[in-house]
C-alpha positions as CSV (number, residue, x, y, z in Angstrom):
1,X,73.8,44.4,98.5
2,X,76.8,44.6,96.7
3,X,80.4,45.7,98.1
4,X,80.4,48.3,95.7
5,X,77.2,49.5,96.8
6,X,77.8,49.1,100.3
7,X,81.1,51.7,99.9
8,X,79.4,54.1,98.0
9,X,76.5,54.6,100.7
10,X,79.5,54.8,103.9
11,X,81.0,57.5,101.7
12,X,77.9,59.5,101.2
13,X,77.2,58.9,104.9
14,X,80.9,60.4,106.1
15,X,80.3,63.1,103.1
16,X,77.2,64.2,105.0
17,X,78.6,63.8,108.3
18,X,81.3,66.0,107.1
19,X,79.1,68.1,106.2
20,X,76.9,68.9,108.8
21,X,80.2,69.5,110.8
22,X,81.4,72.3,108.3
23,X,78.3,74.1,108.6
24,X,77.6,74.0,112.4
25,X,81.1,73.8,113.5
26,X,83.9,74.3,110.9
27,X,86.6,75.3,113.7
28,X,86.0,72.0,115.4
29,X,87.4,70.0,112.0
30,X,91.2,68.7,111.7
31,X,92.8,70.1,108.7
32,X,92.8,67.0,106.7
33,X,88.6,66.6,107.0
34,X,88.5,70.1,105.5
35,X,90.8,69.6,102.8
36,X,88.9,66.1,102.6
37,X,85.6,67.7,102.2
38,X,86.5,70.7,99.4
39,X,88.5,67.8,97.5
40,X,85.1,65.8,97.3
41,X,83.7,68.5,95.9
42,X,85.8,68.3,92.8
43,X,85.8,64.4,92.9
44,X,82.6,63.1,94.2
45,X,83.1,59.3,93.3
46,X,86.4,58.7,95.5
47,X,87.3,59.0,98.9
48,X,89.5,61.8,99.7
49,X,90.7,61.3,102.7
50,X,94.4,59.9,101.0
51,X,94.9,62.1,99.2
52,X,93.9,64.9,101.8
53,X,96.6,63.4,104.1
54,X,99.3,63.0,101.2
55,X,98.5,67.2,100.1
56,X,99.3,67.7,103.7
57,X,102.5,65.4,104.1
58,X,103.3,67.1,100.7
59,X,103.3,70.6,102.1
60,X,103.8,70.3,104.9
61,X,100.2,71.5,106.5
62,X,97.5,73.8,105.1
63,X,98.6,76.8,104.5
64,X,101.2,75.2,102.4
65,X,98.5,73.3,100.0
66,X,96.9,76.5,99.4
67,X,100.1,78.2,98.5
68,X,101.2,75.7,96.3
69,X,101.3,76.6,92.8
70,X,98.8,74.0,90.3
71,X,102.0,72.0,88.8
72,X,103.3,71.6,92.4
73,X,99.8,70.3,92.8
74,X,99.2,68.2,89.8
75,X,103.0,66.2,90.5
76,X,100.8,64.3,93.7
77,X,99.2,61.4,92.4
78,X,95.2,61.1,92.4
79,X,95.3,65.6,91.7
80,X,93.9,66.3,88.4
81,X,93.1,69.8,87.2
82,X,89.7,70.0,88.7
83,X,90.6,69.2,92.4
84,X,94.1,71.5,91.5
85,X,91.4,74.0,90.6
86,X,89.1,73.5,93.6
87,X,92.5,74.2,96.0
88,X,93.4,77.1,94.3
89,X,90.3,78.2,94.4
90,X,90.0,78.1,98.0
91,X,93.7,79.8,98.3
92,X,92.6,82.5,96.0
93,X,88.9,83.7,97.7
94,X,91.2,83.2,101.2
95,X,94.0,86.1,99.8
96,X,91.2,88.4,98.7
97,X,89.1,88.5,101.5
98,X,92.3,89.4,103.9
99,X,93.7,91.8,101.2
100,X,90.2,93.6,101.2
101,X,90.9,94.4,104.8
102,X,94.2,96.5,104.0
103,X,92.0,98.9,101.5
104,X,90.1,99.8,104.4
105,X,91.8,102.1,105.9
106,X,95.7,103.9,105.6
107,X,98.1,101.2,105.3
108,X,100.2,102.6,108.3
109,X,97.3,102.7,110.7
110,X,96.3,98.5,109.7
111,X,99.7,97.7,110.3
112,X,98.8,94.4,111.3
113,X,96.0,93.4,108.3
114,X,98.6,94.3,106.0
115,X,100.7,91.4,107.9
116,X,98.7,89.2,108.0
117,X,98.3,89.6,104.0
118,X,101.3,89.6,103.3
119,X,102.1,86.4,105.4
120,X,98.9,84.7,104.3
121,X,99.8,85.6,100.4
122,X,103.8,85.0,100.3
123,X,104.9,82.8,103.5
124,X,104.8,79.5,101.9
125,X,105.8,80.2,98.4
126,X,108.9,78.1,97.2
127,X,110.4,81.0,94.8
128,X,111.1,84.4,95.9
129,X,108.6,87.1,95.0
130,X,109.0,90.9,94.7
131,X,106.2,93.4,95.0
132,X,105.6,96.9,95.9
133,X,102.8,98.6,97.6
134,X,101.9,101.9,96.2
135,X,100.4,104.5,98.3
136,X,98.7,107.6,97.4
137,X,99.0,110.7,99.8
138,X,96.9,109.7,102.4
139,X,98.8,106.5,102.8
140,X,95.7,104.3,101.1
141,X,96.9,101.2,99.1
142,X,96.2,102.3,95.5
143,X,98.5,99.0,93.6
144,X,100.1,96.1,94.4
145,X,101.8,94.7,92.0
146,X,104.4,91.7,92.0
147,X,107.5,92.6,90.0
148,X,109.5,90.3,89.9
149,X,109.3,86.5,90.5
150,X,112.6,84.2,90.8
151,X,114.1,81.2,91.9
152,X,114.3,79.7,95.6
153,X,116.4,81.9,96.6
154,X,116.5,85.3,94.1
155,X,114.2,87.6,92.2
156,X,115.7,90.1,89.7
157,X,114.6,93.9,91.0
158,X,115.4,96.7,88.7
159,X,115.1,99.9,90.2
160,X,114.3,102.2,87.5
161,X,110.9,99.8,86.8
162,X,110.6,100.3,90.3
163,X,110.2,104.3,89.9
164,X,109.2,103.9,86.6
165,X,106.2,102.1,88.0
166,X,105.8,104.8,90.8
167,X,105.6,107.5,88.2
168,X,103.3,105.6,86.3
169,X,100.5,105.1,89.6
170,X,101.3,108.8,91.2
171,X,102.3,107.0,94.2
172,X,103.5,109.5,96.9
173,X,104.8,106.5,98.6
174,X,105.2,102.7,98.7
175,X,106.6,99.6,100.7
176,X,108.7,96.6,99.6
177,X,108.0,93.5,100.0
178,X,110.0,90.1,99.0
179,X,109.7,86.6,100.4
180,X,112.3,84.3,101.7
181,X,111.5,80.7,100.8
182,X,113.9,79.8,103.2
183,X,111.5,81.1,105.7
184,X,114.0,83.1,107.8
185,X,113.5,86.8,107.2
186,X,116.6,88.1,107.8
187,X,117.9,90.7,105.2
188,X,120.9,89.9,102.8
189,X,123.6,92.5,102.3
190,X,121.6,92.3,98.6
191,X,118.3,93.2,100.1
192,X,120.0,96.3,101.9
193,X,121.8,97.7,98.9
194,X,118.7,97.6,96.7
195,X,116.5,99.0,99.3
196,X,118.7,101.7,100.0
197,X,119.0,102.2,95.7
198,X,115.3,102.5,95.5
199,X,115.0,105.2,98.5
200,X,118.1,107.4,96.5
201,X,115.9,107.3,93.4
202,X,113.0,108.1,94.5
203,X,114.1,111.0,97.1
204,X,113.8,113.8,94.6
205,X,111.0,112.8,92.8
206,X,109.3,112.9,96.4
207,X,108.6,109.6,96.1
208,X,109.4,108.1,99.8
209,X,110.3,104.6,101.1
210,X,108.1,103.5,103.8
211,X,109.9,100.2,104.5
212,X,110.9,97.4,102.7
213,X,109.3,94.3,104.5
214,X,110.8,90.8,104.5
215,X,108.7,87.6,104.8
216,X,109.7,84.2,105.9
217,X,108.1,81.3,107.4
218,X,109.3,82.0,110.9
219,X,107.8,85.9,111.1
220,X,108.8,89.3,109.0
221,X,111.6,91.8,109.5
222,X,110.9,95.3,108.9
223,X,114.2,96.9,107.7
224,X,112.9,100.5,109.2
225,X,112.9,99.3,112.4
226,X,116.4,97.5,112.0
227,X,117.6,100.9,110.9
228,X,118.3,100.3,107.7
229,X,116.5,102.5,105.6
């Protein structure tokens, strides 16, 4: 039997290994056999275990593959747009099926699924993201919508398309949210001043402020509970 040969039926042996591990254990698997595993999905004629372990030297672990964006992706040799695809994918189907849990119920009573969405959706990102969280009057997420997206270390926040926004959804209420890629959460003099220029705006339209969350890579700071707002 040829070498060739010979390599192609260990791969399909460790594939189905792999495999059978995923589906009767998946917690049991290191983060570089799962990553291995959906990457052979996309490229079924090469092994992925390299380029598994360069995505995660890359990123810096898991959560940091899924969050990076496809041209971050496609600058690691062996990535092409299908295995870019398959990752994003992944990161994608992850992010819905957490943000799903904070429709289910009043945002301010799933305190913590709104967390964990937010840290699962914006904690790795390498530019700084703005969004807002609009509630309706029984504090239900109706929109969430990113407006604004920047460089490492700014994002451009207008606050008239901020209440402009508001008017547009009926939103009784909403929450802030930005990103630090630095990954330590602690609010700027900047992030005070326009939080505290969105609450003055939308005051008499009856639009309140719930709080204006920062997320970072070492945990989130809620600026209510600073007493800043």
């Amino acid at each position: 039997m040829a070498d060739d040969d010979t390599h192609a039926l260990d791969a399909k042996g460790h594939r189905a290994r792999l495999r059978a591990r995923l589906l009767a254990d998946p917690d049991g698997m290191l983060d570089h056999e799962l990553l291995e595993y959906l990457l052979a999905l996309a490229i079924p004629r090469q092994d992925t275990k390299p380029l598994a372990k360069a995505l995660l030297r890359e990123f810096g672990g898991l959560p940091g593959v899924f969050a990076a964006d496809s041209a971050a992706l496609a600058r690691v040799p062996g990535m092409g747009e299908t295995s870019a695809a398959a990752v994003r994918i992944a990161h994608a189907a992850a992010i819905r099926l957490v943000r799903t849990r904070t429709r289910e119920a009043p945002v301010l009573s799933n305190w913590q699924a709104l967390s964990d969405y937010l840290h699962a959706d914006m904690a790795h990102d390498m530019v700084e993201r703005f969004r807002v969280l609009h509630l309706n009057t029984r504090n239900m997420l109706v929109r969430d919508e990113v407006m604004a997206r920047g460089t490492i270390d700014e994002a451009a926040v207008h606050v008239r398309e901020v209440i402009k926004r508001a008017l547009d959804f009926g939103s009784a209420a909403m929450i802030l949210v930005h990103n630090h890629p630095s990954g330590d959460p602690s609010p700027s003099r900047a992030d005070i001043d326009i939080t505290r220029a969105i609450v003055a705006a939308g005051k008499p339209l009856n639009i309140a402020v719930h709080d204006h969350l920062i997320v970072g890579l070492n945990g989130q700071v809620s600026l209510r509970a600073k007493g800043l707002i």
